[in-house]
N, C-alpha and C positions, 0 to 999 in steps of 0.2 A: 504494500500500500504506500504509495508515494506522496499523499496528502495534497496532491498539484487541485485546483479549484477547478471543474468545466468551465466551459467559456459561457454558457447563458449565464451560470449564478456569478462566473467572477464581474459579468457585464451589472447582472442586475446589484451587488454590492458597490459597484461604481457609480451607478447613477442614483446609487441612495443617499453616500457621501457625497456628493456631487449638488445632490436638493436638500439635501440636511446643511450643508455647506454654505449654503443662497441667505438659510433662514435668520434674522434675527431674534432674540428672547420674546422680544417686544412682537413682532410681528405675528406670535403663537399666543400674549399675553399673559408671558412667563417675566416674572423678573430675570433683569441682567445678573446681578449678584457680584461680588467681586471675583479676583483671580478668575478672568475669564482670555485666556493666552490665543487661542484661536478664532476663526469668524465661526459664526454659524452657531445650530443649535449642538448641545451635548446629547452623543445617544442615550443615553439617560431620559433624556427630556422631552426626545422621540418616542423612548419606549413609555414613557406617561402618559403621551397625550393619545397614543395610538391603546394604551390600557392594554398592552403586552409585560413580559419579563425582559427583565433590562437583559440578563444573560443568552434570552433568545434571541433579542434584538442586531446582537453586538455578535452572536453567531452567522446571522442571516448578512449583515454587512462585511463581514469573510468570505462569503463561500459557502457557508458550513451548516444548511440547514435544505432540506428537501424542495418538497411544493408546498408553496406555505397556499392557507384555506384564503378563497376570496373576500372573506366576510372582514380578516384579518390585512386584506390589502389595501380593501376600503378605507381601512380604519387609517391604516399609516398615510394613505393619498389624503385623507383630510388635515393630517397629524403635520403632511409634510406641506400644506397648502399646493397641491398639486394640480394644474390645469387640465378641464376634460382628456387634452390629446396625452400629457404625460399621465396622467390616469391608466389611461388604456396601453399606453405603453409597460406601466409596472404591471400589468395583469400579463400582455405578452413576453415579456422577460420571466417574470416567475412562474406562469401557470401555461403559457405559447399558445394563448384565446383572449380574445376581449373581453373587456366586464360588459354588462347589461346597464348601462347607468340610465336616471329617470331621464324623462322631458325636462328641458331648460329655457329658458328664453320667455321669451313676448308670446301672442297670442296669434302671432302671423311671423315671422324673419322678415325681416328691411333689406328690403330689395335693393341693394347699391344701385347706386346711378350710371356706373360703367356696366351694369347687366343689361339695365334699359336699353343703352346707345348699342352692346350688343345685338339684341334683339331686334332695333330699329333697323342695327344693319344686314339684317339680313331678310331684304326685302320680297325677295318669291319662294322663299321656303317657309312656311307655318313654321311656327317658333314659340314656346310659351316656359313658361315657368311654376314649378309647382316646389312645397313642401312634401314631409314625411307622409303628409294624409292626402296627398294628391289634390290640395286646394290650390288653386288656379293662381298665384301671386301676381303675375305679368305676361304680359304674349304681347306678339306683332301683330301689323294689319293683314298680314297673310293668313295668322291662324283665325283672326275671326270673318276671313273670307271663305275658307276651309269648314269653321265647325257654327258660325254665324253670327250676329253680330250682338248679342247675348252672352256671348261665352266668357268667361270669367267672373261672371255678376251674377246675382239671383238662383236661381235653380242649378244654373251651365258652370259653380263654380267649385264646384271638384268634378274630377274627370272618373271618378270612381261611379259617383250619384248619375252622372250622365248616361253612362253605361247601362249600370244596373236597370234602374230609375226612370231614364226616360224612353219612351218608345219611339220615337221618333229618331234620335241616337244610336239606338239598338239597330233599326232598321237599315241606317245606311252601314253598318258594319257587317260586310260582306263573311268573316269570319270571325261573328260574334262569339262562338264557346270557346275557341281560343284565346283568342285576346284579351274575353272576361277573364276565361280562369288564370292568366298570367296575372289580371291584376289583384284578383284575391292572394295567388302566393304575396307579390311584392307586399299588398299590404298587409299579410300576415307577418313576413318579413320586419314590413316597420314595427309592428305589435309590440315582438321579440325584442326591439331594439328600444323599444319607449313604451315601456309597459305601465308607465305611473301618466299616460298624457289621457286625458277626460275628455277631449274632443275629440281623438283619435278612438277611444271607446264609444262614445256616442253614435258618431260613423257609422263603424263596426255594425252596433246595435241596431242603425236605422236599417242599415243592408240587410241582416240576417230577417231584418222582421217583416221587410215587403220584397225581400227577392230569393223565390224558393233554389234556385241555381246558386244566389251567393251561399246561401245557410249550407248547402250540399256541398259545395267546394269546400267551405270554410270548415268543414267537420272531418274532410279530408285530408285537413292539414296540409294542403298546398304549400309549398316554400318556392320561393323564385327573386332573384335579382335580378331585374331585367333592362338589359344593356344595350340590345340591338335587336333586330328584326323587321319583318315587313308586313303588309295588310295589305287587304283591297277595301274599299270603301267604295258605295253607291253616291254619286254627289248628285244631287237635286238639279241642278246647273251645269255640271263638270262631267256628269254619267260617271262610268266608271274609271277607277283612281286605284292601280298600284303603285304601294307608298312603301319605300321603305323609313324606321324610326332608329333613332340611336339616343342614350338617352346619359347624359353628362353630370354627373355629379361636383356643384361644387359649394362647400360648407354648406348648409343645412339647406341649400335650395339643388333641385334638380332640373336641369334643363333636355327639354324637348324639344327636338327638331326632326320635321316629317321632310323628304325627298323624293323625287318621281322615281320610279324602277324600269320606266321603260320610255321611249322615247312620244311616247304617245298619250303619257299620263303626263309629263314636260309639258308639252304642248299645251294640255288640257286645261294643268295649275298657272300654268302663266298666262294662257289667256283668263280665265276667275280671277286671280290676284291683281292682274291688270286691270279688268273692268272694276271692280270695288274699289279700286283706289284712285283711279279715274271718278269715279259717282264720288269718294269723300274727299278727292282734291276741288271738286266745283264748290263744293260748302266749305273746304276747311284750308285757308290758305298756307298753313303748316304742312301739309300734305305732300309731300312731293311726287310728280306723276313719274309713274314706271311704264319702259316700251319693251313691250312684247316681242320678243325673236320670231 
């Protein structure tokens, strides 16, 4: 037995000294106290606030202690004032999984204003923005040329209620039971990952109670993160629409952008996107008009 440390636990004892290192007395609302020779908190002080053994403590900051329990990770990531991302980080270091932390935030994510100019630029592809629960944050005038000019407000403003929800919605989705049941996984998906969020339960609740397909899937336990793909869609205007989706995660907002798959649903989306924006450049001098290839 050579006593040498693995490289996960000698990484995760690095990065404990490393944020035990950062922390001042004060910033835990510990007293300073005298003979205090180094920065930082004393592991001692670590193992108080996290309500461990000093001697486990000071084991785990060696090397020299297993898979410690999650409950007991928690504890140190608040002990050590730890931000959600290095949160998740001491779960992958000590246990090689992410913890399940609750919902944070506001009652919507704020939309930066370089998302917006995003989306603005990208004028013949539908383009929208949603959160964890697939409410509608932001989109272009493409998408509500696409899903119509309601969409993001009122009823049209999760794309989950749309689906399930409305009939009219359902109708032009050419391959409805797929692309429902993809979005049951993902939102089971989100469940798992925000399981303390009361609107995202809500949700949930209103699906399973008026749509007998979502309560079937959802008892399925469907799982799905979904990242790309295609559909056909019936357009009332456009007729039919193969689309392909890709779908971009970044910090708590998710972006969608839909693309023609063939050169004839091209056509189809630039002529729609064209004429709607033409009809809201006459009203809206903000508008700028787009030409059709």
């Amino acid at each position: 037995m050579t006593g040498r440390v693995p490289p996960r636990q000698g990484e995760l004892a690095a990065f404990l000294r490393a944020k035990r290192a950062r922390l001042q007395p004060e910033d835990a609302g510990l007293p300073r106290g005298p003979r205090r020779r180094t920065p930082g908190l004393r592991r001692q002080e670590v193992a108080q606030l996290a309500a461990v053994s000093v001697e486990w403590y000071v084991r785990l900051e060696q090397g020299r202690v297993g898979t410690p329990g999650a409950a007991v990770l928690d504890a140190l990531a608040e002990a050590l004032r730890l931000t959600p991302d290095e949160h998740r980080h001491l779960h992958l270091l000590a246990r090689g999984e992410s913890p399940v932390l609750p919902a944070r935030g506001p009652r919507r994510p704020e939309v930066p204003a370089s998302l917006r100019q995003l989306l603005d630029g990208i004028p013949l592809f539908p383009a929208y923005l949603t959160d964890h629960r697939l409410d509608v944050l932001a989109h272009n005038a493409a998408a509500r040329a696409l899903f119509g000019p309601e969409f993001g407000s009122g009823t049209a403003d999760n794309t989950a209620r749309m689906l399930f929800l409305d009939p009219a919605t359902r109708a032009t989705q050419l391959d409805w039971p797929r692309v429902a049941r993809e979005t049951v996984g993902q939102l089971r998906t989100s469940a798992a990952h925000h399981p303390d969020d009361p609107r995202l339960a809500t949700l949930l609740a209103e699906l399973r109670t008026h749509s007998p397909e979502f309560a079937l899937w959802w008892d399925d336990h469907t799982v799905l993160e979904r990242t790309t793909g295609s559909k056909r869609v019936q357009h009332p205007e456009a007729g039919p629409l193969l689309l392909h989706y890709d779908i971009l995660t970044t910090g708590p907002h998710r972006l969608f952008t839909l693309t023609p798959a063939d050169p004839a649903t091209d056509h189809a989306l630039r002529r729609l996107v064209t004429t709607h924006t033409a009809a809201r450049t006459a009203t809206d001098p903000t508008v700028r008009p787009i030409t059709a290839a």
